[in-house]
Each structure stands twice: as structure tokens, then as C-alpha cells.
PLY file of the C-alpha trace (Angstrom):
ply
format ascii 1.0
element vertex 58
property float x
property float y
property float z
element edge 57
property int vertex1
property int vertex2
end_header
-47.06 10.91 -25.26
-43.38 11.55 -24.60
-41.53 8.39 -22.69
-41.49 10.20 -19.47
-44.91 9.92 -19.00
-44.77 6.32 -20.92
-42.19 5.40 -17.92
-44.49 7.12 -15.26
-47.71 5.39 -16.44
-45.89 1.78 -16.76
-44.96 2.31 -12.56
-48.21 3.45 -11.81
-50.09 0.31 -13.96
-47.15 -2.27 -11.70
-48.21 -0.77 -8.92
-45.25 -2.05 -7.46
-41.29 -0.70 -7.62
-39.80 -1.91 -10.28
-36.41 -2.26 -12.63
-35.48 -0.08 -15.55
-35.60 -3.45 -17.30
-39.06 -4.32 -16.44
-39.90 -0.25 -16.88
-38.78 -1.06 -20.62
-40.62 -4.01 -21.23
-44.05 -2.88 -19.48
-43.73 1.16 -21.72
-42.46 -0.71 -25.11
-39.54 1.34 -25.35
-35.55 1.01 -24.96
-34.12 0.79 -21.93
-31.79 3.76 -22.33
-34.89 5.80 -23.17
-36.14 4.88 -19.64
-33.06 5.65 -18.41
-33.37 9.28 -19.91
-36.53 9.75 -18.39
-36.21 8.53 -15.17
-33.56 10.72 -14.89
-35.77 13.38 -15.30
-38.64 11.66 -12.93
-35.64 11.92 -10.37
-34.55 15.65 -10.77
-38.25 16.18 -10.36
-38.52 14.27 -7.52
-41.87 12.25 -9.21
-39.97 8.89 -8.07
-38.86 7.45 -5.21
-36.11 4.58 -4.90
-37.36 2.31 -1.99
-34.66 -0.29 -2.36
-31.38 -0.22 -4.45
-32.11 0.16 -8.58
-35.88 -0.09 -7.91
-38.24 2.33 -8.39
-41.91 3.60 -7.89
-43.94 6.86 -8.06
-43.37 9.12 -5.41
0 1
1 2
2 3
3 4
4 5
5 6
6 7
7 8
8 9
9 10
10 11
11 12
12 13
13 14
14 15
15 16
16 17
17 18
18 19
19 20
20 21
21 22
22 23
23 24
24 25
25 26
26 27
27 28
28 29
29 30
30 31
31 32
32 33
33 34
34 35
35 36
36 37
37 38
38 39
39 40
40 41
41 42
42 43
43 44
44 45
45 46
46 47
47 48
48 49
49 50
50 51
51 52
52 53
53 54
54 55
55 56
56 57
């Protein structure tokens, strides 16, 4: 499983929006790694940013 989808399923388990931070800590992997892939999340409009630096699952 590549991190995107690591990143993806960690926001759908919260079921709430969360930080990259907590993103990190919830997947297992390094922060700038969920950086990366939200990044790509974003561009594919899979996430949404309800408030500033928090995210969820479109």
C-alpha cells in the first residue's frame, strides 16, 4: 500500500479532520511523507480543508 492511501485510510479510520501531525502518527509514517501525499490527495481533490491546516476526506 503506497502512503497515499496509508494517509487516506488514517482520515477515514479518525473520522474526524485532522493534522498532518496526527495523519503521521495514526499511518506510521513521516510526516513529510504525509505531506507528499496529501499533496497529491489535494491536486485530486480526494480532501477537503474544513478549517485552516486540517483536513478530512472529501
Amino acid at each position: 500500500m503506497d502512503n497515499t492511501q496509508k494517509v487516506l485510510d488514517a482520515m477515514k479510520k479518525a473520522g474526524k479532520a485532522l493534522k498532518a501531525g496526527e495523519i503521521a502518527e495514526i499511518a506510521g509514517i513521516d510526516k513529510k511523507d504525509v505531506d507528499k501525499a496529501m499533496n497529491v490527495l489535494k491536486k485530486d481533490g480526494k480532501i477537503v480543508s474544513p478549517k485552516v491546516c486540517y483536513w478530512q476526506p472529501k
